[in-house]
C-alpha positions in Angstrom: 0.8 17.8 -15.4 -2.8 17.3 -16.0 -5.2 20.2 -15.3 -7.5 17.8 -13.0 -4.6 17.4 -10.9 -3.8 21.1 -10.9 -7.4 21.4 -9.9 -7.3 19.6 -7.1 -4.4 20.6 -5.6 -6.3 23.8 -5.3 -9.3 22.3 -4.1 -7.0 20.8 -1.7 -4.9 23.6 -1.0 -8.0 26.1 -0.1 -9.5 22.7 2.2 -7.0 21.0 3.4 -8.2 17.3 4.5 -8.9 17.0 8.6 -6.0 16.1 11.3 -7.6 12.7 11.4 -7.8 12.1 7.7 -3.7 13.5 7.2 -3.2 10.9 10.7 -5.0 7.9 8.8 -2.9 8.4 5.8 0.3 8.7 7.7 -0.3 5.7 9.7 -1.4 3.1 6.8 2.1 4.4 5.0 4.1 3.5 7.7 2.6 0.4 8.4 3.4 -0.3 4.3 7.1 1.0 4.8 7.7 -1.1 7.8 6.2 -4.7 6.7 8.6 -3.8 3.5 11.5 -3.0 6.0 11.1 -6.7 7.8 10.4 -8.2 4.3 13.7 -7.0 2.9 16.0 -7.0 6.2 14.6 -10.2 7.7 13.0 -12.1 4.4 9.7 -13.8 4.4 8.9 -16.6 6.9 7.7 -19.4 4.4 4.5 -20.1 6.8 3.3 -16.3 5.4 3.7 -18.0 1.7 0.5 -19.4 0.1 1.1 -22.1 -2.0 4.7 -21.9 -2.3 6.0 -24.8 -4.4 3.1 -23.5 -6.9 4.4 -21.8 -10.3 1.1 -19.5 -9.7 -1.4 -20.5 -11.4 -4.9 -21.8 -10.5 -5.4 -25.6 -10.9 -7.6 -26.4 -13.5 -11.0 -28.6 -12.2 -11.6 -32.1 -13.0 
């Protein structure tokens, strides 16, 4: 481990981050776990696809 992280986990451990912060953090991982839930369980809807018939590159201008 590297001493930075060690570091701040103490910083961190002496001020732990506010109720609102922890809540914030919480929430935007859920929303991550549950749009990868729906994506794996009930695949994506091709509408949600850009440019799906595309191999992924850009088009180069004329």
């Amino acid at each position: 481990m590297n001493l930075r992280w060690l570091l701040r986990a103490a910083r961190w451990a002496r001020r732990p981050p506010k109720e609102t912060t922890v809540k914030l953090v919480l929430g935007v991982i859920a929303a991550a776990l549950l749009l990868a839930g729906v994506e794996h369980f009930l695949g994506w809807p091709d509408w949600l696809t850009v440019n799906s018939g595309a191999s992924g590159r850009m088009p180069m201008p004329r």
